[in-house]
VOGU-3710 file (C-alpha; in Angstrom, 3 decimals, decimal comma):
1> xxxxxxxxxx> -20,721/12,210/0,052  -22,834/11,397/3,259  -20,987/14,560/4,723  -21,780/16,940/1,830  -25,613/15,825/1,303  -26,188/15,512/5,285  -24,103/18,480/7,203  -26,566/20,919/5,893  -29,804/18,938/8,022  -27,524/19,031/11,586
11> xxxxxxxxxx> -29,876/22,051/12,101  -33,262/20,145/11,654  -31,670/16,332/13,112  -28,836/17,168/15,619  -27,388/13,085/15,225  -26,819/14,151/11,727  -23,739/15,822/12,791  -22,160/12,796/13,708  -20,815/12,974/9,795  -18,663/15,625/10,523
21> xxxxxxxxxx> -16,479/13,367/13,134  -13,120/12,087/11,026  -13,293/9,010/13,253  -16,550/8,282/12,851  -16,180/8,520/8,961  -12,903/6,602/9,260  -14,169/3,740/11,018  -17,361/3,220/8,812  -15,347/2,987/5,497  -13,444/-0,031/6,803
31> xxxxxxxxxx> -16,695/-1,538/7,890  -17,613/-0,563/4,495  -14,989/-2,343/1,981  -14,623/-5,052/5,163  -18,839/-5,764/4,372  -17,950/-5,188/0,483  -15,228/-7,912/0,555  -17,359/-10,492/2,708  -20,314/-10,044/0,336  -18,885/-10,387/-3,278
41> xxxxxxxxxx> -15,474/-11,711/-2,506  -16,482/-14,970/-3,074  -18,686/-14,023/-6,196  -15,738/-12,240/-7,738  -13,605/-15,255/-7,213  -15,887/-17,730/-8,995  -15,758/-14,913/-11,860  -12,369/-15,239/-11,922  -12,116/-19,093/-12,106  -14,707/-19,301/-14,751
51> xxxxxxxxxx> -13,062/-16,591/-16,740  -9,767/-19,000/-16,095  -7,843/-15,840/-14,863  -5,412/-18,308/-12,631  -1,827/-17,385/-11,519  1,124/-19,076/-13,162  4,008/-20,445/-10,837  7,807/-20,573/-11,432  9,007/-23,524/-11,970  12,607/-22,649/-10,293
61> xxxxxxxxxx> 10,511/-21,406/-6,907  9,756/-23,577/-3,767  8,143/-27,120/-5,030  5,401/-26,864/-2,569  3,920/-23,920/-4,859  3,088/-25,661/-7,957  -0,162/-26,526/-6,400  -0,888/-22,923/-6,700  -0,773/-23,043/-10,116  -4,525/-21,993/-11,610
71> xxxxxxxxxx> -5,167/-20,465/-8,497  -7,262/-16,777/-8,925  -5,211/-14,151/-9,060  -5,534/-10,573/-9,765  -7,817/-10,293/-6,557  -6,481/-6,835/-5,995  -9,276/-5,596/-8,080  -12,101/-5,737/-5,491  -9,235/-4,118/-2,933  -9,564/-0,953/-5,205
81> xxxxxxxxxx> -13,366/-1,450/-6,274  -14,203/-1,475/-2,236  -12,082/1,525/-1,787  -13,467/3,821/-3,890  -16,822/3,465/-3,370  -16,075/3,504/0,587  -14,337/7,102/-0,081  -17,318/7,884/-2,772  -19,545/7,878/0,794  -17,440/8,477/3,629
91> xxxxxxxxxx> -14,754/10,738/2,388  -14,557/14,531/1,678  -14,954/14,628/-2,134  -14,083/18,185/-1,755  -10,695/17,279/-0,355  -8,041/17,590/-3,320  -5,524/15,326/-1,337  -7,974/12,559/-0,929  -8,153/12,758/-4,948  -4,751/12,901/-5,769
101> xxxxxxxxxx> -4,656/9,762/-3,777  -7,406/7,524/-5,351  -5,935/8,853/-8,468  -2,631/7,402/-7,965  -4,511/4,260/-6,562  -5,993/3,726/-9,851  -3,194/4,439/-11,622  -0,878/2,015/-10,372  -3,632/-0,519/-10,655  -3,822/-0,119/-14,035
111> xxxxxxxxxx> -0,316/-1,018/-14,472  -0,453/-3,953/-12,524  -3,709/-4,980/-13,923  -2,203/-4,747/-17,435  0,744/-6,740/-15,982  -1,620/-9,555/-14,827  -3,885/-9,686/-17,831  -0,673/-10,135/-19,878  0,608/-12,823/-17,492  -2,892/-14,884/-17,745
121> xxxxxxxxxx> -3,647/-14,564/-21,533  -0,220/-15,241/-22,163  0,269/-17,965/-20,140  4,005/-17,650/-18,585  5,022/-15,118/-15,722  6,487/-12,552/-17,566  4,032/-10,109/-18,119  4,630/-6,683/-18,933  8,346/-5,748/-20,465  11,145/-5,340/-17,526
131> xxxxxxxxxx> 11,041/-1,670/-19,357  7,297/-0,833/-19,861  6,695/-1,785/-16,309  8,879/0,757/-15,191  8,031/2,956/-17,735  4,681/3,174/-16,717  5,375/3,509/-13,133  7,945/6,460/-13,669  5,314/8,224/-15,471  2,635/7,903/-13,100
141> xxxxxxxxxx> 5,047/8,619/-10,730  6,390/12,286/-11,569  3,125/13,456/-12,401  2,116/12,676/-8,967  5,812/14,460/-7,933  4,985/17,464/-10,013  1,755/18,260/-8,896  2,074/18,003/-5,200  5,274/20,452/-6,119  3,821/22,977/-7,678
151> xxxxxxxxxx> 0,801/23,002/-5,219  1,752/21,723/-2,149  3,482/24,875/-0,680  6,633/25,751/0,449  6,876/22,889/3,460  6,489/20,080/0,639  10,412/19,896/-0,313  10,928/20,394/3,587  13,216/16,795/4,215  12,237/15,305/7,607
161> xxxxxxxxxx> 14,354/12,895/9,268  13,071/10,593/12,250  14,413/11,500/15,993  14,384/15,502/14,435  11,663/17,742/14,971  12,397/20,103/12,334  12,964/19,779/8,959  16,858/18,680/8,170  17,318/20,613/5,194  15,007/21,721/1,989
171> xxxxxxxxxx> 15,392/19,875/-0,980  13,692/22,631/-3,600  13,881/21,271/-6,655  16,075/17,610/-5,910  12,510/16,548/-4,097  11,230/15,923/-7,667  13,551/12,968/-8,207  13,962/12,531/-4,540  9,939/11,502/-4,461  9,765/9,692/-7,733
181> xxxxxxxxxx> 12,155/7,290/-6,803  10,426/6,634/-3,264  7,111/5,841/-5,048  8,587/4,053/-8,056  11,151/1,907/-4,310  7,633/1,401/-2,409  5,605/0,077/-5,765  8,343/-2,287/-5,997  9,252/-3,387/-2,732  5,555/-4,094/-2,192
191> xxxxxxxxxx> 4,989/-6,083/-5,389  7,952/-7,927/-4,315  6,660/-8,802/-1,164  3,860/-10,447/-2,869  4,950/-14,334/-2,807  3,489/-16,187/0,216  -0,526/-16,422/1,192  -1,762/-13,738/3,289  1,656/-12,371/4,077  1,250/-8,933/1,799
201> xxxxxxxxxx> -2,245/-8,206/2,922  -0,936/-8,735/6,573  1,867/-6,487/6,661  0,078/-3,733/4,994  -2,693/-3,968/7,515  0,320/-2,992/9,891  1,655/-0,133/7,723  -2,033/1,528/6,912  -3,295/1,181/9,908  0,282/2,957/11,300
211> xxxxxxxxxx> -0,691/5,821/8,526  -4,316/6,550/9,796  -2,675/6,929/12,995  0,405/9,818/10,915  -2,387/11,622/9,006  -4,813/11,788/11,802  -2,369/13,313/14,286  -0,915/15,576/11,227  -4,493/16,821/10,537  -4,968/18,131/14,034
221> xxxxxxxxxx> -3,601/21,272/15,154  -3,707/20,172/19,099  -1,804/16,934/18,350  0,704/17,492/15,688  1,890/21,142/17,536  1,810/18,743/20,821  4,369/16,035/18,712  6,187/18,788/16,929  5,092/17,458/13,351  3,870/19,895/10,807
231> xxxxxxxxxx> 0,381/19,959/10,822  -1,452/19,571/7,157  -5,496/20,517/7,593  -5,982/18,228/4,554  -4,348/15,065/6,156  -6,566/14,220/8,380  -9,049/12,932/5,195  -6,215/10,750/4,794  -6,899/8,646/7,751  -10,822/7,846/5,928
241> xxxxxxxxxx> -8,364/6,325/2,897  -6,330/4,136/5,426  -8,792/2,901/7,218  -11,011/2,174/4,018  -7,648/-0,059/2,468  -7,383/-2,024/6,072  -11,015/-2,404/6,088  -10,495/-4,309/2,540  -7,670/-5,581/3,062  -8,795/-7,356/6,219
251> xxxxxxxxxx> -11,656/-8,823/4,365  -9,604/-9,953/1,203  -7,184/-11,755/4,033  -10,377/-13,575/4,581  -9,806/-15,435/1,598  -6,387/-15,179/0,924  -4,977/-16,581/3,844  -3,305/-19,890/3,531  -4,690/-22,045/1,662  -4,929/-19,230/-0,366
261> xxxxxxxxxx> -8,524/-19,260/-2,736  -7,507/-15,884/-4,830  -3,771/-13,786/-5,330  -3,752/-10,487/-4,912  -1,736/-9,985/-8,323  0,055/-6,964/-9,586  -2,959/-5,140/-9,741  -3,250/-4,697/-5,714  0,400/-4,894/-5,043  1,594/-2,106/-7,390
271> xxxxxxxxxx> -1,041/0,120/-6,210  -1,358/-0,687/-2,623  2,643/0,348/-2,829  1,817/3,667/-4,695  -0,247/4,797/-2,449  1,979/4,093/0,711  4,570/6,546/-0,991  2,354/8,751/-2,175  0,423/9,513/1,659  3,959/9,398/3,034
281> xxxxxxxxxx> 4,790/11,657/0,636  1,625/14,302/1,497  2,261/13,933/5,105  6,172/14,547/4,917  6,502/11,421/5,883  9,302/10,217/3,299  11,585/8,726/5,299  9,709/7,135/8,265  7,827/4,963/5,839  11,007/3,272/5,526
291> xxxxxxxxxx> 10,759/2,172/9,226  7,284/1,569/9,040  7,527/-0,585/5,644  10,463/-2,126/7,104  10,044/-5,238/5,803  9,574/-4,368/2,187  12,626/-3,111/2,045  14,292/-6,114/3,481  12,509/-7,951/0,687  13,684/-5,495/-2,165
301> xxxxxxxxxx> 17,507/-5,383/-1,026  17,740/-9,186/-0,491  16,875/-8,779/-4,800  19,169/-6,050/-5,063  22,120/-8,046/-3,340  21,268/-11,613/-5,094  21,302/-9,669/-8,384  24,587/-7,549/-7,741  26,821/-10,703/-6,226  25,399/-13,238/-9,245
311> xxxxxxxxxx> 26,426/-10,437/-11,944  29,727/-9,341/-9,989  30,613/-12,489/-8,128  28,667/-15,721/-9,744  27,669/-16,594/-6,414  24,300/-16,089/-4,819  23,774/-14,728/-1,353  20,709/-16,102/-0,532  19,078/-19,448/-1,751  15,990/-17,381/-3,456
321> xxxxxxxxxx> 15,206/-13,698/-3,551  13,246/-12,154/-2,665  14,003/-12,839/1,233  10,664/-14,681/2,303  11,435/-17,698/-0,608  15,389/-17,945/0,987  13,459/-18,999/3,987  11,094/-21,271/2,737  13,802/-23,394/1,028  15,759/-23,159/4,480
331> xxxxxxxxxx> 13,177/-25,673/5,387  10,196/-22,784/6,866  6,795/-23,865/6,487  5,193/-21,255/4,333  2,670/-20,459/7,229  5,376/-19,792/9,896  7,250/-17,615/7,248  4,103/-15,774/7,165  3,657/-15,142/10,587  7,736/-14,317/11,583
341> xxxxxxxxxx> 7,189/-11,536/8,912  3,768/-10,536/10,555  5,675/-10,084/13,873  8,424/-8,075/12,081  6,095/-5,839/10,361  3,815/-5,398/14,005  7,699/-4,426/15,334  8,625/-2,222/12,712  5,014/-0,177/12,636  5,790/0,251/16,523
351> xxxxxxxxx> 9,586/1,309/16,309  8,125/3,961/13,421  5,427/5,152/16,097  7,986/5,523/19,133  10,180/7,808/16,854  7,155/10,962/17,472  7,950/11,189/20,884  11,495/10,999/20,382  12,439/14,079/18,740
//
């Protein structure tokens, strides 16, 4: 917005055409929903406790969590709300990516929001249907699929594969299913993820902050011709949106670090996971995300196996899925669980960065 109104008065105040800098946008949307988040975080939580929206905590989990019982949840909500209006100043509103992207945002939040409000009002975990979560997430999912396949141009089926320069092989029409199921993988893995204070928001600092650095590289002709990466002039927007979700994610780690005061809930999970598939999905990006989310999918296998080997085997691999809960009845504080993960996710961001040169 500040682009649009200002870009026209560069001719009558010079400094005015600082707007027009990607960086400069890009770094004052995190400062944005970072300032948003340390102004009404707190107010939001208190709205939360009075309206008694408080998380509810398996009984069959690690002991040490029942304490976290009544604790705010769905704190994902001022994630989004900080977001959007960050992008509603400091992004290109003209820029149909950066849409398509806050769209999906949104959408996925609503899912998980319905999720959570189910879980509060009806007082158990269970929330949404097995079935109408997915549902709901499939849906979401292939319109997202369709449209970026009937607009996106020929390179958008292209399949890239880290260490290869050029594309391995075009999918045509088998990218359809081929991208719903990475955004329906990611929206899980993430929400999965979500068990320990501070450890979500953490890693995904790591993996957003590792996609501002993809989409600003894939935006410029200079760099991405320089990596051999296909360069998209509507990526580079992309990096505003990344740095807007670290920006609020730092500040929401501000309170949800342990002792955690408010849960991020379904509602920032679910669509903080969308939206990882969904830019890796603009910026051809597919399969690198893997590497750079490395840890989420850790989290959603360790499920995977411990559901396979108890239905096949009735025996469990691991003493909890998902993998973070396995630890913390090994006898892991919940804090240095956090942390090991942090590290992982730090290592996993930089192995996905190293990959550019090495093509």
């Amino acid at each position: 917005m500040f682009r649009e109104f200002l870009s026209p008065l560069v001719r009558y105040f010079t400094p005015f055409n600082v707007f027009n800098y990607l960086t400069f946008r890009s770094a004052y949307a995190a400062l944005t929903t970072l300032l948003i988040c340390f102004l009404f975080g707190a107010r939001i939580i208190e709205a939360l406790r009075k309206l008694k929206i408080g998380q509810n905590v398996r009984s069959d989990g690690p002991q040490t969590h029942l304490v976290k019982t009544g604790t705010p949840t769905m704190g994902g909500i001022f994630i989004i709300g900080s977001v959007v209006i960050a992008m509603l100043f400091w992004g290109d509103i003209q820029n149909r990516m950066v849409w398509l992207a806050l769209i999906s945002f949104a959408a996925f939040g609503a899912i998980g929001f319905i999720d959570d409000y189910l879980k509060v009002t009806k007082n158990n975990c269970a929330g949404l249907p097995a079935w109408g979560k997915l549902a709901g997430q499939f849906i979401t999912a292939l319109a997202i699929v369709l449209y970026l396949y009937f607009t996106g141009g020929d390179e958008m089926t292209s399949l890239y594969v880290p260490f290869f320069k050029n594309p391995v092989i075009d999918m045509g029409v088998l990218w359809i299913p081929f991208g719903v199921l990475l955004i329906m993988g990611e929206s899980n893995a993430v929400n999965f993820t979500d068990g320990l204070d501070g450890l979500l928001a953490g890693l995904l600092i790591f993996v957003f902050a590792t996609l501002a650095i993809l989409t600003y590289i894939s935006g410029r002709v200079d760099y991405s011709a320089y990596l051999n990466l296909p360069y998209m002039s509507y990526a580079g927007e992309l990096t505003v949106l990344c740095l807007a979700i670290v920006g609020a994610l730092v500040g929401f780690l501000w309170f949800n670090s342990h002792p955690a005061e408010v849960l991020m809930g379904d509602v920032g999970s679910l669509s903080l996971g969308g939206v990882v598939a969904v830019i890796s999905l603009i910026i051809k990006k597919e399969l690198l995300i893997l590497i750079i989310g490395g840890v989420f999918i850790l989290e959603i296998m360790s499920v995977i196996i411990q559901v396979a080997s108890y239905k096949l085997r009735k025996k469990r691999v691991f003493k909890m899925a998902p993998l973070h809960h396995h630890f913390e009845l090994s006898g892991w504080p919940e804090a240095k669980v956090v942390v090991r993960f942090w590290i992982l996710g730090g290592l996993f961001a930089i192995i996905a960065l190293s990959t550019l040169k090495i093509q």
